[in-house]
C-alpha positions as a Markdown table, in Angstrom:
| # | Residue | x | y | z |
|---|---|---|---|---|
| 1 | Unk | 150.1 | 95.3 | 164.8 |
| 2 | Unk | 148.1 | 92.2 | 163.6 |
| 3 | Unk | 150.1 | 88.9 | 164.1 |
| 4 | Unk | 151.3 | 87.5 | 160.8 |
| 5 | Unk | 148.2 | 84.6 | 159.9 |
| 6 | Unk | 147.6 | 82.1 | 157.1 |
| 7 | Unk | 146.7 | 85.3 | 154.8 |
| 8 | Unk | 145.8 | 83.0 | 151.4 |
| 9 | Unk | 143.2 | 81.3 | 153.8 |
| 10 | Unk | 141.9 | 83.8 | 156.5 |
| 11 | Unk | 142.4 | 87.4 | 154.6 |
| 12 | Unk | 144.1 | 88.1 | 157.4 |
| 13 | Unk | 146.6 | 91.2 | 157.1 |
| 14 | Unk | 150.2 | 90.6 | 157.3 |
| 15 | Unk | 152.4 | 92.7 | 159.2 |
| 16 | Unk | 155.6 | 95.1 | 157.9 |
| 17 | Unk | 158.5 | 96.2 | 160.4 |
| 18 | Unk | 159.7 | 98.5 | 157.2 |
| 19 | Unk | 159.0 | 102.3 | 157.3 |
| 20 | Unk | 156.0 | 102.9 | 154.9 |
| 21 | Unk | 157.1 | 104.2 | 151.3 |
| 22 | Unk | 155.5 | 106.4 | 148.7 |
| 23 | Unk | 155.3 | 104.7 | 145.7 |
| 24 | Unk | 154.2 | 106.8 | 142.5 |
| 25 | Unk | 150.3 | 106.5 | 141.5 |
| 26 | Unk | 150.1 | 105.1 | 137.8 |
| 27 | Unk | 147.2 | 104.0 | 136.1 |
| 28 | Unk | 145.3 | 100.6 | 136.3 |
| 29 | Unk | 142.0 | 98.6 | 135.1 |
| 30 | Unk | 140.0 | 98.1 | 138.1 |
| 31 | Unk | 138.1 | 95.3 | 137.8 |
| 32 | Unk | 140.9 | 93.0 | 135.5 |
| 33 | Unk | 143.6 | 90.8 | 136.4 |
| 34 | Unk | 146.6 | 92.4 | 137.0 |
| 35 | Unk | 148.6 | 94.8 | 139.0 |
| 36 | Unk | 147.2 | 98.4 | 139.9 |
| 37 | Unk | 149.5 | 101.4 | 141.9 |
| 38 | Unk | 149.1 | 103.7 | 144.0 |
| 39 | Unk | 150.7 | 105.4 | 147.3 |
| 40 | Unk | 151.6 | 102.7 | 149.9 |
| 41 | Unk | 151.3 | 104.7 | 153.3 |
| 42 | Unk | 151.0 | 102.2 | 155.9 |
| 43 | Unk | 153.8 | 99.0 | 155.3 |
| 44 | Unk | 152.3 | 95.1 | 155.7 |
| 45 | Unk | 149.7 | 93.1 | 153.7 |
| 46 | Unk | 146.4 | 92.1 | 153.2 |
| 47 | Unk | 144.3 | 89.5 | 151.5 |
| 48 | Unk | 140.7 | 89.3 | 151.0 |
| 49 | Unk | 137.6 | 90.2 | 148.9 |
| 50 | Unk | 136.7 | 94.0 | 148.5 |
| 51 | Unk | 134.0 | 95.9 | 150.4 |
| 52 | Unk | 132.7 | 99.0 | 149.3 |
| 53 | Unk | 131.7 | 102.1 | 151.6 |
| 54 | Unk | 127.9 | 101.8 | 151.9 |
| 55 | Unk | 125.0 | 104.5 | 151.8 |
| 56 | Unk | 126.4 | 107.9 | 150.0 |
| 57 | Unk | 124.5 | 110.9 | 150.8 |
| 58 | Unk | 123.6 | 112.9 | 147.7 |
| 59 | Unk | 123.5 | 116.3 | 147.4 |
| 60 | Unk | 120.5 | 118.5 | 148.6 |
| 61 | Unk | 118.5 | 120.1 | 145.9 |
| 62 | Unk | 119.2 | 123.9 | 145.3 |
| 63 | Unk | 116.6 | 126.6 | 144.2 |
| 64 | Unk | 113.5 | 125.3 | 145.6 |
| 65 | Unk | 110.9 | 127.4 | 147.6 |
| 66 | Unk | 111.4 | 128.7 | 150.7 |
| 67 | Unk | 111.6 | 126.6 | 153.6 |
| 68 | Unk | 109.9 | 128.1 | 156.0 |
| 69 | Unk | 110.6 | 130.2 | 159.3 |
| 70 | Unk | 114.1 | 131.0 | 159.4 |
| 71 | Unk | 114.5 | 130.7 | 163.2 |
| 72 | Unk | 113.3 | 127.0 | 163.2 |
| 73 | Unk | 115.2 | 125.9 | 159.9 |
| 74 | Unk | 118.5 | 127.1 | 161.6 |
| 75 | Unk | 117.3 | 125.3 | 164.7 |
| 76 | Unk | 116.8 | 122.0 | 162.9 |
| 77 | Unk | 120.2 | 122.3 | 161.3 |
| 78 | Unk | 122.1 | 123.6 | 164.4 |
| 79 | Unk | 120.4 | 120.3 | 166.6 |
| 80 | Unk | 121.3 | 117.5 | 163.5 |
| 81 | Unk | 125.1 | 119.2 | 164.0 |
| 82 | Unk | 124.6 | 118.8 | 167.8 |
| 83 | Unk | 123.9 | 115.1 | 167.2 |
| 84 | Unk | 126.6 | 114.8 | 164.7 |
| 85 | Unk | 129.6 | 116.1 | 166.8 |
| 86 | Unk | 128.2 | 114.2 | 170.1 |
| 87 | Unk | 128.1 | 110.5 | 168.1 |
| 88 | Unk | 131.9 | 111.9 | 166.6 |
| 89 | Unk | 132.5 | 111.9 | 170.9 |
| 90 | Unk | 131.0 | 108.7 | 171.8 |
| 91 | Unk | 133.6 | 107.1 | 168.9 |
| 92 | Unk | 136.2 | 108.5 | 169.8 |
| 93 | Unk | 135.3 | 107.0 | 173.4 |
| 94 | Unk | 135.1 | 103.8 | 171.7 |
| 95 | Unk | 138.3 | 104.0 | 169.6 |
| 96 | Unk | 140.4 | 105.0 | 173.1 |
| 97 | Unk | 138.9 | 101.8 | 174.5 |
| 98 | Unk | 140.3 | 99.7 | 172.1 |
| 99 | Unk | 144.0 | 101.9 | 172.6 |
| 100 | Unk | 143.1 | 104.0 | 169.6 |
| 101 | Unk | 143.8 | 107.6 | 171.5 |
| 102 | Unk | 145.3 | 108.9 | 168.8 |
| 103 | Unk | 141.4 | 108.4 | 166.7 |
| 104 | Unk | 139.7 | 110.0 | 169.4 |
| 105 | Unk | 141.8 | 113.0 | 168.7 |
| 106 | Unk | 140.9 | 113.3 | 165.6 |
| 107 | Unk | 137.4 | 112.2 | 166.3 |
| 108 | Unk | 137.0 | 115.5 | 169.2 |
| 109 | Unk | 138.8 | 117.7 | 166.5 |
| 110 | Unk | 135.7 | 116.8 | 163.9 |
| 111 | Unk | 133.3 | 117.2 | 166.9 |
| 112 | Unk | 135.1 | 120.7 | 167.8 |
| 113 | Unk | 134.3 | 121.5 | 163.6 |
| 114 | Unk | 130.6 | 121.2 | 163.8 |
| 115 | Unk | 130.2 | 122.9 | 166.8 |
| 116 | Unk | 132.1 | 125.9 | 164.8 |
| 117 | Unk | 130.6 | 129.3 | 165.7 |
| 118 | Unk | 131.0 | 130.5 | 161.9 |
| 119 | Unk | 129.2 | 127.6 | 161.1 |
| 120 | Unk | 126.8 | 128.2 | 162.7 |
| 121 | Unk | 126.5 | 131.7 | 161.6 |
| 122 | Unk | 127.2 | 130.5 | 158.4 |
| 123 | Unk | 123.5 | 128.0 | 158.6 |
| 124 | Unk | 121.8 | 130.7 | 159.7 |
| 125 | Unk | 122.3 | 133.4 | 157.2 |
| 126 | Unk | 121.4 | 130.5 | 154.4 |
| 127 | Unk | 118.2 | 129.9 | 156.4 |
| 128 | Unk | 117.2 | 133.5 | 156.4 |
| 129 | Unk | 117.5 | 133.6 | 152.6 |
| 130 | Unk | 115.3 | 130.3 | 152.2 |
| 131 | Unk | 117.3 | 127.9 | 151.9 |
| 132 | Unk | 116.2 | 124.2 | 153.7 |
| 133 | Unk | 118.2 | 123.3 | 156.9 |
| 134 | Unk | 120.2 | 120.5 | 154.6 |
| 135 | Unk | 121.1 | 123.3 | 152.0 |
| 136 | Unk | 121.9 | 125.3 | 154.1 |
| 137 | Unk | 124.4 | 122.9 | 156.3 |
| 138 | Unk | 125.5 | 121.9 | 152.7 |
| 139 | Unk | 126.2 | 125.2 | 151.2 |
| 140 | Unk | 128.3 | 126.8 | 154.7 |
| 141 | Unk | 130.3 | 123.8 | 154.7 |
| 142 | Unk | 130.9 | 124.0 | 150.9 |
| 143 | Unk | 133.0 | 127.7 | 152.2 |
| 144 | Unk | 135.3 | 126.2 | 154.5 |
| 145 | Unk | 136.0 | 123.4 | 151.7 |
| 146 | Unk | 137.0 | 126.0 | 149.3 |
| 147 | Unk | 139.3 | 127.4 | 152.2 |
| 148 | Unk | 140.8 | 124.2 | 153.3 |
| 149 | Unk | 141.3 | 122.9 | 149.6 |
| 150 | Unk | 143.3 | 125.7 | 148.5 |
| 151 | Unk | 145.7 | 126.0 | 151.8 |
| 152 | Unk | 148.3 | 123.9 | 151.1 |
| 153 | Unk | 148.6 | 119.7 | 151.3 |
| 154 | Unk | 148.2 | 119.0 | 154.6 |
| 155 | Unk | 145.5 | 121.4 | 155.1 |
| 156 | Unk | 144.0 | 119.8 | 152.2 |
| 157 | Unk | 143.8 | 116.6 | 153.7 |
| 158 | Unk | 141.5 | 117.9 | 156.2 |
| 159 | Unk | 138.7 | 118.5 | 153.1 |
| 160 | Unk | 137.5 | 114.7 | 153.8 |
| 161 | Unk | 137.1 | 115.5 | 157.3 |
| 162 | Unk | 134.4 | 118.1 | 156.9 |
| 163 | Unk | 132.5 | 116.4 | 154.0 |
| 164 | Unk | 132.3 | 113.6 | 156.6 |
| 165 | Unk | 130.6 | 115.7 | 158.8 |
| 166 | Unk | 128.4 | 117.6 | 156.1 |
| 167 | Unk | 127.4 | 114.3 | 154.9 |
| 168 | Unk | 126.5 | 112.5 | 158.3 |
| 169 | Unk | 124.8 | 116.1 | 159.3 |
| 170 | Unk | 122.6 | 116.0 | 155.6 |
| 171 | Unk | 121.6 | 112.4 | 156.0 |
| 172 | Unk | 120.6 | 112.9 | 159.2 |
| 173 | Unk | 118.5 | 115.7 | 157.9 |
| 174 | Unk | 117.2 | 113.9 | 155.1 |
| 175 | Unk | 116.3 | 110.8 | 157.0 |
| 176 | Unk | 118.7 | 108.9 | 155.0 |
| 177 | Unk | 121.2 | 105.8 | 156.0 |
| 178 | Unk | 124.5 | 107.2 | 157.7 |
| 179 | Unk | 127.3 | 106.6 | 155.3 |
| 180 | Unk | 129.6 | 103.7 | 157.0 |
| 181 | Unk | 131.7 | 100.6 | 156.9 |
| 182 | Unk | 129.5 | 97.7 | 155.0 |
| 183 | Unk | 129.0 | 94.7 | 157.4 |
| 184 | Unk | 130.6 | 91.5 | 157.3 |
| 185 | Unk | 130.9 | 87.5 | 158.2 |
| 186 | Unk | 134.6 | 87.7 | 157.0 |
| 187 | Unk | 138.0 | 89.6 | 156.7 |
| 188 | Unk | 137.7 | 92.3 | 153.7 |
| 189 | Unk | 139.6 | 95.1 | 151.9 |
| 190 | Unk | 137.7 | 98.2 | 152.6 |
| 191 | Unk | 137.8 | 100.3 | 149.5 |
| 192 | Unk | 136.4 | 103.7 | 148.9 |
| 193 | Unk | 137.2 | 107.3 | 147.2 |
| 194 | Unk | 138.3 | 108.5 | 151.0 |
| 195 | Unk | 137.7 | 107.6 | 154.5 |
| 196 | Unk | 136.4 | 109.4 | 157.1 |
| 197 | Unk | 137.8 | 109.6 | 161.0 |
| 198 | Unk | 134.5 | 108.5 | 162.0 |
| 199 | Unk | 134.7 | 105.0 | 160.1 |
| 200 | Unk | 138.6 | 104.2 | 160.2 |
| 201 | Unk | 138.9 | 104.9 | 164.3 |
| 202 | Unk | 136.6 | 102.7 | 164.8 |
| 203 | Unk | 137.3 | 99.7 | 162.7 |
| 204 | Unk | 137.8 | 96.3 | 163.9 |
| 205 | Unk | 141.5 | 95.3 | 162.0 |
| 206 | Unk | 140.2 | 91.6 | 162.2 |
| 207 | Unk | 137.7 | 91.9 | 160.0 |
| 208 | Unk | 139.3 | 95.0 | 157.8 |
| 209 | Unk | 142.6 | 93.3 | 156.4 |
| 210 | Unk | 143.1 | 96.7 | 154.4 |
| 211 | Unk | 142.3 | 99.9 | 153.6 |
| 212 | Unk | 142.4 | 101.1 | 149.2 |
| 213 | Unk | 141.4 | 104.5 | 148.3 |
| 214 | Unk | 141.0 | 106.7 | 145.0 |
| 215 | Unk | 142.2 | 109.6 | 147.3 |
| 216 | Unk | 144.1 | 110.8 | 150.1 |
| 217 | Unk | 147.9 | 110.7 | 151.0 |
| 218 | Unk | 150.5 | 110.1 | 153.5 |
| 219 | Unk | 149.3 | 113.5 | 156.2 |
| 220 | Unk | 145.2 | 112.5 | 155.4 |
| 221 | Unk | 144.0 | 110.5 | 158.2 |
| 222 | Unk | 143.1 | 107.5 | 156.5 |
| 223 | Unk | 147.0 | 107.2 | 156.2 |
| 224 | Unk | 148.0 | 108.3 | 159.9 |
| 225 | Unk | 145.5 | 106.0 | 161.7 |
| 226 | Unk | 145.8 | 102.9 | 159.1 |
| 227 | Unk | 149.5 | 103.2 | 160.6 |
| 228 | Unk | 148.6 | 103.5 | 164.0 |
| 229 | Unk | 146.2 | 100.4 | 163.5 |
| 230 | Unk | 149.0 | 98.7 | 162.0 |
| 231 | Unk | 146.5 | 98.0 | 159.2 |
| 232 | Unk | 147.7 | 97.7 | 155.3 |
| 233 | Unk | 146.8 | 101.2 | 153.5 |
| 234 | Unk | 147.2 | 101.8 | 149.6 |
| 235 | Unk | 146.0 | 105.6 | 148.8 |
| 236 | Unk | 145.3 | 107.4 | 145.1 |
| 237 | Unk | 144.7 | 104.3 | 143.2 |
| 238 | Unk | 143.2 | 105.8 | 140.0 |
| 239 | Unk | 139.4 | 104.2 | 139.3 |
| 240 | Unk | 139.8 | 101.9 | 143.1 |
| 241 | Unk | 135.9 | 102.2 | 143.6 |
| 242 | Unk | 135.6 | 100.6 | 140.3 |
| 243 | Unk | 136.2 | 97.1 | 141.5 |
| 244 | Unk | 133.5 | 95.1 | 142.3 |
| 245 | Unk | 132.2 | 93.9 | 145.8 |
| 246 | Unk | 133.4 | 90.4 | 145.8 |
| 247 | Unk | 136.6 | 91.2 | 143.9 |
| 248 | Unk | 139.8 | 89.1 | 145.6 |
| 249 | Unk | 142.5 | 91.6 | 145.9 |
| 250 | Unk | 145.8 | 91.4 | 147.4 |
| 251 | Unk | 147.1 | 94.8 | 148.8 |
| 252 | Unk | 150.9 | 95.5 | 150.2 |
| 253 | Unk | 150.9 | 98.6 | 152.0 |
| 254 | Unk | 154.7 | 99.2 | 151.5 |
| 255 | Unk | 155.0 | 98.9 | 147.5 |
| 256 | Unk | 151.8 | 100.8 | 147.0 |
| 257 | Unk | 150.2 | 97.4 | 144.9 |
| 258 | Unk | 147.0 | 96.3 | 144.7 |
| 259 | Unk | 147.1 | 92.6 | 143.2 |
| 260 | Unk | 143.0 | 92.0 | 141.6 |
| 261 | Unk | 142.3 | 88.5 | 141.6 |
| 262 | Unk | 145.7 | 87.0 | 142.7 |
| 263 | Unk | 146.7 | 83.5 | 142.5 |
| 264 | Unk | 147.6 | 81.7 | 145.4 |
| 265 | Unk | 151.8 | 81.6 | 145.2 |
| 266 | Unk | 151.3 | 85.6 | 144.9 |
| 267 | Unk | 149.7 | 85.2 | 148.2 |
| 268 | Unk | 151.9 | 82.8 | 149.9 |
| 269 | Unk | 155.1 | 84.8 | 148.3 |
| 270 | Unk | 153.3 | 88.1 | 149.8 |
| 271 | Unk | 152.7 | 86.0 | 153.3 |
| 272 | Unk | 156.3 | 84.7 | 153.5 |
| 273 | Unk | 157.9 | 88.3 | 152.5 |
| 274 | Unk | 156.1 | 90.1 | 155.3 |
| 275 | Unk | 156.9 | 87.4 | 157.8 |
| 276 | Unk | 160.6 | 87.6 | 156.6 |
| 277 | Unk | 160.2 | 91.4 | 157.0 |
| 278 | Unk | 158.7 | 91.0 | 160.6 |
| 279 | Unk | 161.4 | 88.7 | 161.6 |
């Protein structure tokens, strides 16, 4: 866990001995002073302005002509997922350096999913009908979402895992920027519709003072390895992408609040409750 710091001044997270809770979601206007709500799964607190994920990948265009030979479309495709799952690996590496084993589990389980044989066969039966090799990764990954989404909550969960890997696999493709954690010169709140494995396992908690997303819930792993970070988590915070880059926000990760624009005694109230808690 983060050691308890001078959080109005730093935006350094705040830690929680208390068990995380799960607060109800209700409704909030990103962007205005005021309170918003959403599921606190992973306890402590957090100060700083909001950072937004950078570089999404858009969707590859359906219905144009065919791509070309079959047998080297499904070879481009298979090769940009053969990339994909060995940068997953060499995380994962990097997340168990830091004492993150837990993330490089999870990281070599997304690894183990684009290697998937059915995927695989999956590219290659899409190639054979035309499609590019970025439709075609797009469209077999869109069957096991379908699968995933509709097998129960925790299974659910997993649905952000694989669009991380579609998208990383598609920009790749497409030449475009990897999705990722925006740099930094100070502490931020990282806020986003979901996070990927790839980006949390990896993140440095003294820059990240918190994670806030529009999605996710307590078994997604944005939740499971914000606690095993020990940093600050708020999940399913109706509109969170909404607020601005820049935005000061104070998040507790116990309550399920996320404070926009905060004066200072919030702050030092926040500060002095989490050290009381840590006590």
């Amino acid at each position: 866990m983060p050691e308890a710091g001078d959080a109005a001044g730093t935006g350094r997270s705040l830690p929680a001995d208390a068990p995380p809770t799960l607060t109800a979601p209700t409704s909030g206007q990103p962007g205005q002073p005021g309170e918003l709500r959403g599921a606190g799964v992973s306890p402590g607190v957090g100060f700083g302005p909001v950072r937004g994920i950078a570089g999404a990948v858009p969707e590859p265009a359906a219905g144009a002509a065919p791509a070309g030979d079959p047998e080297a479309v499904t070879a481009e495709a298979l090769a940009a997922l053969e990339a994909v799952a060995d940068d997953l690996e060499a995380r994962g590496v990097t997340a168990a350096e830091v004492g993150n084993k837990e993330g490089q589990d999870v990281l070599n389980a997304q690894a183990l999913m684009a290697r998937d044989p059915g995927l695989a066969d999956g590219v290659r039966a899409r190639a054979a009908e035309g499609r590019s090799a970025a439709r075609a990764v797009f469209e077999s990954f869109g069957v096991y979402r379908e699968m995933l989404a509709g097998a129960g909550e925790y299974l659910a969960a997993r649905v952000t895992d694989l669009d991380d890997i579609r998208d990383r696999t598609v920009a790749r493709l497409l030449g475009l920027p990897m999705p990722g954690v925006p740099d930094s010169d100070e502490p931020f709140v990282l806020v986003a519709r979901d996070l990927a494995p790839a980006d949390t396992a990896v993140l440095d908690p003294a820059k990240v003072v918190a994670f806030v997303t529009e999605e996710g819930g307590p078994t997604s792993h944005t939740a499971i390895l914000a606690r095993t970070m020990g940093v600050p988590a708020v999940v399913a915070l109706p509109g969170a992408t909404v607020l601005a880059d820049g935005t000061p926000v104070l998040v507790d990760g116990s309550s399920g609040t996320v404070v926009v624009d905060p004066p200072a005694a919030a702050v030092s109230a926040a500060r002095d409750a989490a050290e009381a808690r840590a006590a």
